[in-house]
MARDRENBA-81326 format. One record per residue (C-alpha): residue in one letter; z, x, y. Coordinates in pm, 1 decimal. Each point is the difference from the previous one (the first is absolute). Example, Ala and Ser with C-alpha at 12.3 -4.5 7.8 and 13.67 -1.06 7.14 Angstrom:
<sites>
+------+----------+----------+----------+
! rest !        z !        x !        y !
+------+----------+----------+----------+
!    a !    780.0 !   1230.0 !   -450.0 !
!    s !    -66.0 !    137.0 !    344.0 !
+------+----------+----------+----------+
</sites>
This chain:
<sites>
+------+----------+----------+----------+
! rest !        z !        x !        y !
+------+----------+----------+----------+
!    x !   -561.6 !  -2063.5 !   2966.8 !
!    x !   -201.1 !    122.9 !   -280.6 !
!    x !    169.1 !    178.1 !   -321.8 !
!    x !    -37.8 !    108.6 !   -338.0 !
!    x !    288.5 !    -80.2 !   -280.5 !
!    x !     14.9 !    225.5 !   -263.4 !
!    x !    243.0 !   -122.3 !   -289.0 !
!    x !     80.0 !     70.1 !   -386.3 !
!    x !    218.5 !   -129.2 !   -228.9 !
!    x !    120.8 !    158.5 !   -366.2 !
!    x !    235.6 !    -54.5 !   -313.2 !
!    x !    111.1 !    239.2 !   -273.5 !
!    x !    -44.3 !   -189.4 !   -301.4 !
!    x !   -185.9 !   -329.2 !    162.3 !
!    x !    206.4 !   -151.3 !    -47.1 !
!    x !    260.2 !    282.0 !    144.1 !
!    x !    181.2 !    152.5 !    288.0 !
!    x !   -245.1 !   -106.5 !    334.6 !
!    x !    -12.1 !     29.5 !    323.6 !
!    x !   -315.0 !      1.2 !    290.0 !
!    x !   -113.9 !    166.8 !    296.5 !
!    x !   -190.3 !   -144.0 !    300.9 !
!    x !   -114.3 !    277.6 !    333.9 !
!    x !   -144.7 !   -189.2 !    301.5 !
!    x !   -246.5 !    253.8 !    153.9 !
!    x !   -153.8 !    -96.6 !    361.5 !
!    x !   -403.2 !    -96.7 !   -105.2 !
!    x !   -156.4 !    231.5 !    269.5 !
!    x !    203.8 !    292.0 !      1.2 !
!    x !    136.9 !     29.0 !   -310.8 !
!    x !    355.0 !     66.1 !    113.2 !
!    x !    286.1 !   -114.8 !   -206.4 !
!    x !    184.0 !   -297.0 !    129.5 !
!    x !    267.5 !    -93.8 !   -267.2 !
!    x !     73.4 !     73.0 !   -316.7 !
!    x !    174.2 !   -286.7 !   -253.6 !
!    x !    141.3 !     67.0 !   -384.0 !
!    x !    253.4 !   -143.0 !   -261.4 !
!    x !    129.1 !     44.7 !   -331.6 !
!    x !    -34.5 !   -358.9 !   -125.7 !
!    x !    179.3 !     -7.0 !   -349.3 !
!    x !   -190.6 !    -54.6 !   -324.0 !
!    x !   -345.7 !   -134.1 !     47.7 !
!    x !   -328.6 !     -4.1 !    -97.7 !
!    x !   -327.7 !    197.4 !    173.6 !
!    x !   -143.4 !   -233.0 !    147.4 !
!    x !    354.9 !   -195.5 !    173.1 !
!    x !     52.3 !    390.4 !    129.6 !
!    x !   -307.2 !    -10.8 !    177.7 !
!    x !    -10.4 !   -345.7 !    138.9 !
!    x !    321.9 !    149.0 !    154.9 !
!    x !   -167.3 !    221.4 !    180.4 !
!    x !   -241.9 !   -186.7 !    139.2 !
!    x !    233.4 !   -228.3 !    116.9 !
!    x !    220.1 !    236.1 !    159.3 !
!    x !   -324.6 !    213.3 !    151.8 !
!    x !   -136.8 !   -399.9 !    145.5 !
!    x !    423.1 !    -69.6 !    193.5 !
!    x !    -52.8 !    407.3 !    110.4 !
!    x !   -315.5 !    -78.7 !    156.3 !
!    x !    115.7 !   -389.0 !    135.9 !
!    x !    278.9 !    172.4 !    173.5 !
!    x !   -201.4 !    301.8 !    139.1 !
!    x !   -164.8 !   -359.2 !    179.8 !
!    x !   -347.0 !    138.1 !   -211.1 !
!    x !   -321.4 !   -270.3 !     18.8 !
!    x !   -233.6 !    180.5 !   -174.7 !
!    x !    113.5 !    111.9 !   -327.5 !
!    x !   -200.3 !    213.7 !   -279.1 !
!    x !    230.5 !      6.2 !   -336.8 !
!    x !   -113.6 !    262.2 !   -250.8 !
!    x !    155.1 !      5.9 !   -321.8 !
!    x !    -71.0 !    223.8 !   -375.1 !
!    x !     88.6 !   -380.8 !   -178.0 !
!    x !   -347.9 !   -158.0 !    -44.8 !
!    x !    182.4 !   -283.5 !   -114.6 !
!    x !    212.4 !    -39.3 !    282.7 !
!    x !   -287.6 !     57.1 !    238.7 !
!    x !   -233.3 !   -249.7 !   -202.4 !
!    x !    268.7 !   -281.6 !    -18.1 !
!    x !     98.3 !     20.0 !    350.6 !
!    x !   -417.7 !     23.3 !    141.6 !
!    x !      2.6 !   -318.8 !   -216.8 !
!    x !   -278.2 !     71.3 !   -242.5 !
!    x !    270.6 !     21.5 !   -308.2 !
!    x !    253.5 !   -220.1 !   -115.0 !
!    x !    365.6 !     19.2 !     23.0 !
!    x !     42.9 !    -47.4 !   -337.3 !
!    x !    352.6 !    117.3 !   -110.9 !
!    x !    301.8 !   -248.6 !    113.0 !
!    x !    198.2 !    319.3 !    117.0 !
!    x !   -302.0 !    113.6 !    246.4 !
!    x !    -28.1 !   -344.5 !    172.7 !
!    x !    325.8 !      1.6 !    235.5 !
!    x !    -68.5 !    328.0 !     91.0 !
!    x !   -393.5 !    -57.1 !     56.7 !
!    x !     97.0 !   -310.3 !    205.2 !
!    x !    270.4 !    188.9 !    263.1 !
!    x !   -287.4 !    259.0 !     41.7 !
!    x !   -303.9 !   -244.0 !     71.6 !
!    x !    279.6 !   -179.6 !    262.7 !
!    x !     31.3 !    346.1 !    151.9 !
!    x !   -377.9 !     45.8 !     56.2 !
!    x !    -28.1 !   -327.8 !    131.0 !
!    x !    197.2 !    125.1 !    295.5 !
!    x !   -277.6 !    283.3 !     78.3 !
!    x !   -368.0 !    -77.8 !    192.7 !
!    x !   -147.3 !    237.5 !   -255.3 !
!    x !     82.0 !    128.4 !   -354.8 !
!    x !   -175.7 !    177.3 !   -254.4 !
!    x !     95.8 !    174.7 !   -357.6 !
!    x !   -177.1 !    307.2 !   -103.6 !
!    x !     34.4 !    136.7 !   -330.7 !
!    x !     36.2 !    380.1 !    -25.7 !
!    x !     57.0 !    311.9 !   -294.4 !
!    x !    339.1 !     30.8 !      1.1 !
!    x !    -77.1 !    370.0 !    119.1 !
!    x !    -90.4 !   -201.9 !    320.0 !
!    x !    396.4 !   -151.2 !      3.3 !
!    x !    198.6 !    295.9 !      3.4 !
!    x !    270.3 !    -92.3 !    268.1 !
!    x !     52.8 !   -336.9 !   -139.5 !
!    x !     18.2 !    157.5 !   -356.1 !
!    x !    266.4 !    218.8 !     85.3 !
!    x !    196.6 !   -222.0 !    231.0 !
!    x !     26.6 !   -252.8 !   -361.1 !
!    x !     62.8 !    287.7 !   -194.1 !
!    x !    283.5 !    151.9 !    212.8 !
!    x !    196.1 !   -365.3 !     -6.4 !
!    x !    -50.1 !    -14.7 !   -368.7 !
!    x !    167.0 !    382.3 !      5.0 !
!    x !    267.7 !   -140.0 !    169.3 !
!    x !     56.4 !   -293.9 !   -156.5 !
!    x !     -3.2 !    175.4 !   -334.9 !
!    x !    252.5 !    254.0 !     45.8 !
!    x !    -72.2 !    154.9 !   -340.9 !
!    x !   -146.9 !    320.9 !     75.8 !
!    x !    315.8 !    197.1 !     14.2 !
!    x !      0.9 !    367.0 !    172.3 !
!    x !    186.2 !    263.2 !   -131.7 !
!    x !    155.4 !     97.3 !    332.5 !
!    x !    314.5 !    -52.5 !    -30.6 !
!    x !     36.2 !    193.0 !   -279.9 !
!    x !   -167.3 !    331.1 !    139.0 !
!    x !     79.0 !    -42.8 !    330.2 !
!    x !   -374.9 !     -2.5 !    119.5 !
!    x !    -84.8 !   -126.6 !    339.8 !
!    x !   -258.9 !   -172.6 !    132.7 !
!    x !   -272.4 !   -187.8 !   -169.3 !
!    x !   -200.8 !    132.2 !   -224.4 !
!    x !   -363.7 !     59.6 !    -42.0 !
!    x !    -78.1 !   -172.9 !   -390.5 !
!    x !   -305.1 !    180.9 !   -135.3 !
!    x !   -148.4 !   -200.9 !   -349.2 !
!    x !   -165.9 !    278.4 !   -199.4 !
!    x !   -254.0 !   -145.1 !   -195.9 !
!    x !   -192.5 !    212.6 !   -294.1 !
!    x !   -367.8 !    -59.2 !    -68.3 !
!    x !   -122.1 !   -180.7 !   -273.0 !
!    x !   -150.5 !    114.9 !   -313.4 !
!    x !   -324.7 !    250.9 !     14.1 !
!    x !   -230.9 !    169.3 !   -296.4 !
!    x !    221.0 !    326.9 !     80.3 !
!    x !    329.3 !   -177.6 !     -9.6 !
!    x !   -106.9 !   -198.3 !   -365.4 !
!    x !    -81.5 !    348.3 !   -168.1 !
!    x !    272.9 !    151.2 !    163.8 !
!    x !   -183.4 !    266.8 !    231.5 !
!    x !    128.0 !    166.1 !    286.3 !
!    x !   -140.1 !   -182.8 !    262.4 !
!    x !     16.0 !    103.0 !    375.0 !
!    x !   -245.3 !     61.9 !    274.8 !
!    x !   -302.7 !   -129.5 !   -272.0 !
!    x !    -89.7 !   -372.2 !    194.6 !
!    x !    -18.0 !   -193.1 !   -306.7 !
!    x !    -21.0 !   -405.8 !    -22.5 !
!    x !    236.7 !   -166.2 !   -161.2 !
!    x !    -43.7 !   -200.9 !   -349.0 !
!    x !    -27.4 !   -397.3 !     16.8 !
!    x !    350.8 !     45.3 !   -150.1 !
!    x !    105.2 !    222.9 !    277.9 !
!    x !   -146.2 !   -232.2 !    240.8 !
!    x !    173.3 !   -309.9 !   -192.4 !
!    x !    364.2 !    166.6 !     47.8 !
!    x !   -132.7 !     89.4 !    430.3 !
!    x !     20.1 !   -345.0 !     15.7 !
!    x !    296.0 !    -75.2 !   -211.5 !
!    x !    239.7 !    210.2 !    205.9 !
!    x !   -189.0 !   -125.9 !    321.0 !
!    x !    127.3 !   -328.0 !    -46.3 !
!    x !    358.3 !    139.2 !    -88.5 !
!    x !     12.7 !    198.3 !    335.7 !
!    x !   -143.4 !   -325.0 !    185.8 !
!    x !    293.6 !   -172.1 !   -134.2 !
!    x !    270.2 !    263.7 !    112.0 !
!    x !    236.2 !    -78.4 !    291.1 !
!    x !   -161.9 !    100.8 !    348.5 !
!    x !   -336.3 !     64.8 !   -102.7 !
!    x !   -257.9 !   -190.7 !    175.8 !
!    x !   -324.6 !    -15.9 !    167.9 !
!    x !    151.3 !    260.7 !    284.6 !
!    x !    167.3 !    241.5 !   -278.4 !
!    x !   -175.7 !    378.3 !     12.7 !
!    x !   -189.8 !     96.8 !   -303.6 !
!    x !    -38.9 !    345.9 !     -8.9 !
!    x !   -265.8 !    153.7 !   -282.0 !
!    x !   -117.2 !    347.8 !   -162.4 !
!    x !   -351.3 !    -12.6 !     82.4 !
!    x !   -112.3 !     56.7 !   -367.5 !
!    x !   -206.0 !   -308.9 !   -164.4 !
!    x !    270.7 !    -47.0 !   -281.4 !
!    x !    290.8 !    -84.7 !    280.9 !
!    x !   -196.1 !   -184.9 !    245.8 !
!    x !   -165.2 !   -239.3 !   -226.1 !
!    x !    384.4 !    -97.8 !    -97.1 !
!    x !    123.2 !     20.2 !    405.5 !
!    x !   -344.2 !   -223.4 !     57.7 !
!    x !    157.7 !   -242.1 !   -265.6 !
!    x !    363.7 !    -17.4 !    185.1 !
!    x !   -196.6 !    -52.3 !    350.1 !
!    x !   -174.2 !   -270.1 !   -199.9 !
!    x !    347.4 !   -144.9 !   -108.9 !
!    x !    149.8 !     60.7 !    365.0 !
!    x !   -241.0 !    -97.4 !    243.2 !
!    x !     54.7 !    414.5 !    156.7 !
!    x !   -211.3 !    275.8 !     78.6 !
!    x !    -21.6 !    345.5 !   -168.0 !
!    x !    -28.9 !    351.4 !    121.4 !
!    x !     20.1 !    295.6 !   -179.8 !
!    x !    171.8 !    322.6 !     27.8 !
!    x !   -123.9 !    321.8 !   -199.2 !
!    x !    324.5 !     89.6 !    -30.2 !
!    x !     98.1 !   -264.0 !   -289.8 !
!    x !   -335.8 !    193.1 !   -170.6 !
!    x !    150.5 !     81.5 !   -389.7 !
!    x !     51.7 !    376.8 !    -90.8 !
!    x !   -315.5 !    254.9 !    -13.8 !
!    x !     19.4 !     82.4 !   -316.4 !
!    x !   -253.9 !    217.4 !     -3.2 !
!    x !   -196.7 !    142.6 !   -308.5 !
!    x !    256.8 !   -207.1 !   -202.7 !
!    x !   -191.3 !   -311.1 !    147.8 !
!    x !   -136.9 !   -214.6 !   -284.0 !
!    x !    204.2 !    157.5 !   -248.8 !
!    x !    262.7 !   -156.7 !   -282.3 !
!    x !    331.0 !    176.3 !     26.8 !
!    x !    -98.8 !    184.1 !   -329.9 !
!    x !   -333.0 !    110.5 !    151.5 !
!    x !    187.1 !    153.9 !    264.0 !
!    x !    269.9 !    163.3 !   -157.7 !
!    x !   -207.4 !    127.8 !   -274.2 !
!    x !   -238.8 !    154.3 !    294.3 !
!    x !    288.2 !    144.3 !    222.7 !
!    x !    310.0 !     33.5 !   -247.6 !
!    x !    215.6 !    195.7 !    186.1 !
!    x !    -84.5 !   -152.5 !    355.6 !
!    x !     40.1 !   -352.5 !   -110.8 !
!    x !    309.2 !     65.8 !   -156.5 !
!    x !    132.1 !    191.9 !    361.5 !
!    x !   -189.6 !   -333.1 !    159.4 !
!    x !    210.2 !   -283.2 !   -209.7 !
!    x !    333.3 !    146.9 !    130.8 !
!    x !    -22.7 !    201.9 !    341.6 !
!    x !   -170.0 !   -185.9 !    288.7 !
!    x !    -85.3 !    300.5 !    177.3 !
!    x !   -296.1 !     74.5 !   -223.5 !
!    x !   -331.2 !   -165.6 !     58.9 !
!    x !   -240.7 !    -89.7 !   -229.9 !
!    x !   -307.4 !    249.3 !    -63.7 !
!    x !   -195.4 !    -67.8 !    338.7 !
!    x !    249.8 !   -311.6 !    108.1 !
!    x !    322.7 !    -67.5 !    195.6 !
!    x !    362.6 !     53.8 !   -170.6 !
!    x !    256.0 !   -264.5 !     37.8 !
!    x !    173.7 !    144.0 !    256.7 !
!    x !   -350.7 !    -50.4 !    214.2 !
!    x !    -61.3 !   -355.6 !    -49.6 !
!    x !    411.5 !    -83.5 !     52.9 !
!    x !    -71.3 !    192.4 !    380.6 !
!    x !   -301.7 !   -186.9 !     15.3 !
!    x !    157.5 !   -354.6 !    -72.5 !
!    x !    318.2 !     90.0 !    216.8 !
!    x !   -246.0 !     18.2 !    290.9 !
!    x !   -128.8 !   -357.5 !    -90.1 !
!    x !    327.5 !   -125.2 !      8.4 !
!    x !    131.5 !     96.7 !    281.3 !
!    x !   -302.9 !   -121.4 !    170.8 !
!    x !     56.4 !   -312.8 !   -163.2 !
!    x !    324.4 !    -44.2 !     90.0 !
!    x !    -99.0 !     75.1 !    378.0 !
!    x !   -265.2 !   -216.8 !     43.5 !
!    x !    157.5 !   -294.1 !   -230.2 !
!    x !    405.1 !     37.5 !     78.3 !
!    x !    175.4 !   -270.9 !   -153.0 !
!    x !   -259.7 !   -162.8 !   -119.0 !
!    x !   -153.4 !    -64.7 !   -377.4 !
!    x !   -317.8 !    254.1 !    -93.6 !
!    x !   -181.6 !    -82.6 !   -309.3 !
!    x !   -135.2 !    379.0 !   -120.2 !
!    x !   -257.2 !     -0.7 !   -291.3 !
!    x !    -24.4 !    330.6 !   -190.7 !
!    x !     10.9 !    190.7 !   -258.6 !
!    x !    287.7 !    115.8 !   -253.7 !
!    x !     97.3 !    339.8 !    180.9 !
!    x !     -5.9 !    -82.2 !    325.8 !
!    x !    205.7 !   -351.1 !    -95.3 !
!    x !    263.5 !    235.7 !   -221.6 !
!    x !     -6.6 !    245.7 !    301.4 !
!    x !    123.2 !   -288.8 !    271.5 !
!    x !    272.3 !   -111.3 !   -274.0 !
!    x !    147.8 !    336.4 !     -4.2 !
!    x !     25.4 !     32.1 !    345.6 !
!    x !    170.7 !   -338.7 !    -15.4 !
!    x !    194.5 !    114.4 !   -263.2 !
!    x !     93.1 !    371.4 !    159.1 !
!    x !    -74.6 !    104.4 !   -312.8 !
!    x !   -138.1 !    308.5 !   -170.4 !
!    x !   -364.6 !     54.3 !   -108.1 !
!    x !     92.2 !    -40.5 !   -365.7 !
!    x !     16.0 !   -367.1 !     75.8 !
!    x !   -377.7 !     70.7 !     -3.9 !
!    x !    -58.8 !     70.4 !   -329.1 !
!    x !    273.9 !   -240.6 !   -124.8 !
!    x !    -97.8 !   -310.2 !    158.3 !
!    x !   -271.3 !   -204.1 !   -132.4 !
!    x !   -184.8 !   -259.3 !    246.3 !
!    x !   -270.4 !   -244.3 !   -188.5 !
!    x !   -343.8 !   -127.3 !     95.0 !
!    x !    -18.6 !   -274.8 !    289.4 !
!    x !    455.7 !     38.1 !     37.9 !
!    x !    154.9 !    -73.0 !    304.7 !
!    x !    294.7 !    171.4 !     84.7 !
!    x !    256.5 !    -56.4 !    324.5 !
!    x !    143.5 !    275.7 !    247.0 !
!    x !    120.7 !    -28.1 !    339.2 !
!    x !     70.4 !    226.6 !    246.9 !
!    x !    260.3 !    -27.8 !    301.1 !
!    x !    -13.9 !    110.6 !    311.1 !
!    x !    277.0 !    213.3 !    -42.2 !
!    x !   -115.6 !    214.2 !   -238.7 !
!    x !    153.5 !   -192.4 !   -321.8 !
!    x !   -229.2 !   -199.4 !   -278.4 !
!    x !     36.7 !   -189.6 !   -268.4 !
!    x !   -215.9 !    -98.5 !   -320.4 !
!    x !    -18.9 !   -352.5 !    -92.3 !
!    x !   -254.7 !      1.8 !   -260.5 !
!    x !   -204.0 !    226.3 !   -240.2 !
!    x !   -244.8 !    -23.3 !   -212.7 !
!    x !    -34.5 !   -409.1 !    -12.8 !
!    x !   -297.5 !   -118.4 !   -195.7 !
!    x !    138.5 !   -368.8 !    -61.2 !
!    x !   -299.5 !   -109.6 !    186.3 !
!    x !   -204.4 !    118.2 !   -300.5 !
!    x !     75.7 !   -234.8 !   -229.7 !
+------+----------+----------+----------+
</sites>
């Protein structure tokens, strides 16, 4: 019997909270044939994913497999156990011994190293023991009475642009963003890797404008996921206020911009009003919420339409708008249930940053 074993291993901290995930899939058909995963304590990396492989090797022994490919995102774990590196660290060498004695029991084995894009059922089986092993993410629940779980959306600004440094309103124009801007992509990529549920498998959802995906193409770096974009994260038109300070603009419309800064039914001269882009995004979100129920979405975009899924969080008015500021490349938390209820866990967090 010919099969593939897929398995993963993490820690939060390394050393920190671990746990591993092994999925036996028949070779030939590619159908799933058992799944194995376990918080494991504190641990390193590296221990986390020797557990899996072990586990994945006694999945496939008792399945009565022969023929056994293993494929794996450790390249250390693959190289050690295909013999060509050295088990070096006393902690490694029980664990790399009770896995070569497993393999000895097949006709056939072979490790293959893959992007951990490539490992995203054994990346999510580790990361959903280490969520329950934790225990730490509490839920609000209980005290709103919300049911179900809910769908976690991390709403992650762009970094820094030539508009954004000079302070220019700064919507539909595709502009690149600074080696700063792309420094603090990165920055907050690595943050969002790091956050509770996120992994190779997690959704990352992008405004298609150059500024925001070069920053989602940085988290799908850090994660090991794919991104698609949805022009309904797309920033404000702001129409012939585009390029413009916010003295340029109210010296050129005086009145209007005044009207503009505290009633989001008016639109910009030639652009969208507030009230607009908040329909717009509420479409995005409930598709999001559709397609991704209970699940965590990482959405890259830009300051109004990350303020406008806050307020709908928040059921709160559109002066929260105007009164809530949201820096370059922050991450803020909100979560939707199922039942209609939400919650805000974070705003405006640029601790990543430095």
């Amino acid at each position: 019997m010919r099969v593939r074993v897929e398995a993963d291993g993490g820690s939060r901290g390394n050393p920190g909270p671990a746990g591993y995930g092994a999925a036996v899939f028949d070779a030939d058909t590619g159908a799933l044939l058992a799944e194995r995963s376990e918080a494991i304590g504190v641990a390193t990396n590296n221990v986390a994913e020797y557990g899996g492989l072990i586990a994945g090797l006694e999945a496939a022994l008792e399945l009565g497999a022969d023929d056994v490919e293993v494929r794996m995102d450790s390249k250390l774990v693959v190289e050690q156990m295909a013999g060509r590196w050295q088990v070096k660290h006393p902690g490694l060498r029980p664990l790399a011994s009770q896995a070569r004695q497993l393999a000895g029991r097949f006709a056939r084995i072979a490790y293959t190293w893959v992007p951990r894009a490539a490992n995203a059922h054994a990346d999510r089986l580790a990361n959903e023991a280490m969520d329950a092993q934790e225990g730490r993410r509490t839920t609000p629940a209980a005290w709103t009475g919300a049911r179900g779980e809910p769908t976690r959306l991390l709403l992650l600004r762009h970094g820094q642009t030539p508009m954004s440094a000079e302070r220019r309103y700064s919507g539909r124009g595709d502009v690149e963003p600074t080696e700063l801007g792309r420094a603090q992509a990165e920055a907050a990529a690595r943050r969002v890797a790091k956050l509770d549920g996120v992994g190779a498998a997690t959704p990352i959802v992008s405004s298609p404008l150059i500024r925001t995906m070069v920053t989602a193409r940085a988290v799908a770096e850090a994660t090991g996921g794919e991104v698609t974009t949805h022009p309904g994260l797309i920033e404000t038109d702001f129409g012939d206020w585009e390029g413009l300070t916010f003295a340029e603009a109210s010296e050129r419309d005086p009145a209007l911009h005044t009207r503009w800064l505290s009633d989001p039914t008016v639109p910009a001269p030639g652009g969208e009003s507030f009230d607009v882009v908040h329909r717009r995004v509420a479409g995005v979100r409930d598709e999001l919420l559709e397609r991704h129920a209970g699940r965590t979405v990482i959405v890259v975009s830009h300051v109004t339409p990350i303020k406008s899924l806050l307020r709908m969080a928040l059921d709160a008015g559109p002066s929260l708008l105007f009164r809530l500021h949201l820096d370059l490349a922050s991450l803020s938390i909100a979560e939707f249930y199922p039942d209609g209820n939400a919650s805000v866990r974070l705003v405006n967090d640029i601790s990543h940053l430095g």
